[in-house]
Phi, psi and omega in degrees: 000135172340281183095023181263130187202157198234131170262151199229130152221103191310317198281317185278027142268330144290328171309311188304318160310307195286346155318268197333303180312313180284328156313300156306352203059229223238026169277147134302144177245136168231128164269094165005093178218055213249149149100029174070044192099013225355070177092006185256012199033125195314284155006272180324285176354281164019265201297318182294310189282351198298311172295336180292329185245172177259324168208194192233109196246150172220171169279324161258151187285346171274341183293309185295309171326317193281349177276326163247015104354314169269006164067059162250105197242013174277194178333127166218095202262124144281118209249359168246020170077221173213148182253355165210202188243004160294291186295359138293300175302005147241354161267358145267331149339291186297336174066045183260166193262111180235150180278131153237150209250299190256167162329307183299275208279351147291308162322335165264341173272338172270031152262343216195057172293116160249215161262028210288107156282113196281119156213123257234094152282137187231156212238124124236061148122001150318306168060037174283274155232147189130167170246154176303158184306334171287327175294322184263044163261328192279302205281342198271329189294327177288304183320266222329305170309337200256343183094030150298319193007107180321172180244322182205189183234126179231174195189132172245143178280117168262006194217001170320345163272331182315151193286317188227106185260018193339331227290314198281315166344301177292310152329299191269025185270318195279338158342276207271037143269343164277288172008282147338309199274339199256350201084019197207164162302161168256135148225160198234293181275148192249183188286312215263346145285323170301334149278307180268008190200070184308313191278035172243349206298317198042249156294298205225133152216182211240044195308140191231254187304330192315329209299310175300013193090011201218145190268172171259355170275162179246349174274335185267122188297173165291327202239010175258339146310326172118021170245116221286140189274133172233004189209102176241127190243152200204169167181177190249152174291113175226026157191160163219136195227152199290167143233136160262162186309140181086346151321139172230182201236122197091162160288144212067023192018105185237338206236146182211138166296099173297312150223197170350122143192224194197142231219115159268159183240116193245138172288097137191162170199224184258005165274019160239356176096358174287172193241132188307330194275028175310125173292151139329136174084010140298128184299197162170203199190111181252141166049046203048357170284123184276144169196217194207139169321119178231135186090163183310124178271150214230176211302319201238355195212133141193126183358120195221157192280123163277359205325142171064016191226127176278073203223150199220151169314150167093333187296144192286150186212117196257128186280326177192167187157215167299307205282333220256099161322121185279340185248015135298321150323300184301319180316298223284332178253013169077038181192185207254162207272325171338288200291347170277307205313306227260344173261011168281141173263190219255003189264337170268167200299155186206095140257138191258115179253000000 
């Protein structure tokens, strides 16, 4: 057997909700499991975290289906709304909780007044999705007529991990001045509002990556937050090869041997989702030793320095995990410990621990 395999561990994904929980105070937490979990499956995900929380926010009306498809009866925000009027009429079936963002899905819910619990997005700088605060004062006003009346007002933070920030201050002021105006609650925080900024938890807020194991800071750990590695990706050593100086390894010799040593050869590559553009010197880890990529990862395979290490064909080789930090991996390839979770593919092995 290969052995390139990804560990799912349900109990450190319950520490992590009950972090979130304790964090928020007296906010309801909906957790975030929208993109299958990020990469931990949607279900499993749930399930794992459901006693810990108050609901469940994913981004699509197919996510919420397959959740409650799985006999999942809590709370459930669709955080990209409905995109026609099938996918309303069936999210009110589903009894799910939807965002509306844009012009278009108010116009369409006052074509198709129900009972829909409404939360009213408002764009205060982000500038993604949402309306500005006057329209959705405007909008809130119309549903109301029809007998809609939104339940709350949300807002996403674009700069909440940063260390040193004006921006989510600023943000969550004009929020909860809409709010305010409408009367009705906020959500707001995100993990790194939910951690770094307490006076945004407001009613609800919506914790994501913390939940995984991953910090949302790039000066902060993971474990100085106080959160259990819940995602270990791992494959085995199946050649080792001498290398002399000026040898180089891989495609495009991008990495060449200064002197003597020994090069492991590992299964897995980005046809398993590790990410091809890893530089040398992406950490990893053999046998808990830690050490580092060298040369290109390539579709099935990639490199690693054995140089001083005592490692044999069949020895376990950990890509991110205990020893190896998934967001020392993300730094070192320019990208977020998110986009590794969520980019492993259906070909290595998923054990659920």
């Amino acid at each position: 057997m290969r052995g390139t395999r990804v560990e799912i561990r349900n109990a450190a994904l319950a520490h992590n909700a009950r972090r979130a929980k304790q964090l928020a105070g007296g906010a309801d937490v909906f957790a975030m499991v929208k993109a299958n979990g990020y990469g931990h499956g949607l279900v499993n995900a749930a399930n794992a975290m459901l006693n810990q929380v108050d609901g469940l926010g994913v981004a699509l009306l197919e996510e919420a289906r397959q959740l409650r498809d799985a006999g999942i009866g809590a709370p459930i925000l669709v955080a990209e709304g409905c995109f026609d009027q099938e996918e309303m009429i069936e999210a009110r079936a589903l009894s799910l909780e939807l965002v509306v963002h844009s012009p278009w899905q108010v116009a369409m819910l006052l074509e198709n007044p129900g009972t829909d619990r409404l939360w009213l997005k408002v764009n205060t700088g982000m500038n993604r999705l949402g309306l500005r605060p006057a329209i959705a004062l405007q909008a809130a006003e119309q549903l109301a007529a029809v007998g809609m009346k939104p339940v709350g007002v949300m807002t996403h933070f674009a700069c909440a991990d940063d260390e040193q920030n004006e921006r989510t201050t600023r943000q969550h002021m004009l929020a909860q001045e809409v709010a305010d105006a409408l009367g009705l609650p906020l959500s707001a925080a995100n993990s790194a509002a939910l951690i770094r900024y307490p006076n945004t938890r407001a009613k609800r807020v919506r914790p994501g990556i913390m939940l995984y194991g991953s910090s949302p800071f790039t000066w902060k750990s993971a474990a100085e937050i106080g959160l259990q590695v819940s995602h270990r990706f791992a494959a085995r050593l199946i050649a080792i090869n001498d290398i002399q100086p000026g040898e180089s390894v891989g495609y495009g010799a991008t990495w060449t041997a200064a002197q003597a040593g020994r090069v492991g050869v590992v299964a897995v590559g980005y046809g398993d989702g590790y990410p091809r553009h890893a530089p040398s010197g992406t950490p990893a880890a053999i046998n808990g030793e830690p050490t580092v990529l060298v040369g290109r990862v390539s579709m099935d395979m990639l490199t690693i320095d054995l140089n001083g290490i005592d490692a044999h064909v069949g020895d376990e080789v950990e890509l991110w995990g205990d020893v190896v930090d998934v967001d020392a991996v993300a730094k070192a390839c320019g990208t977020i410990s998110y986009e590794l979770f969520c980019q492993i593919t259906s070909r290595p092995e998923r054990i659920i621990v």
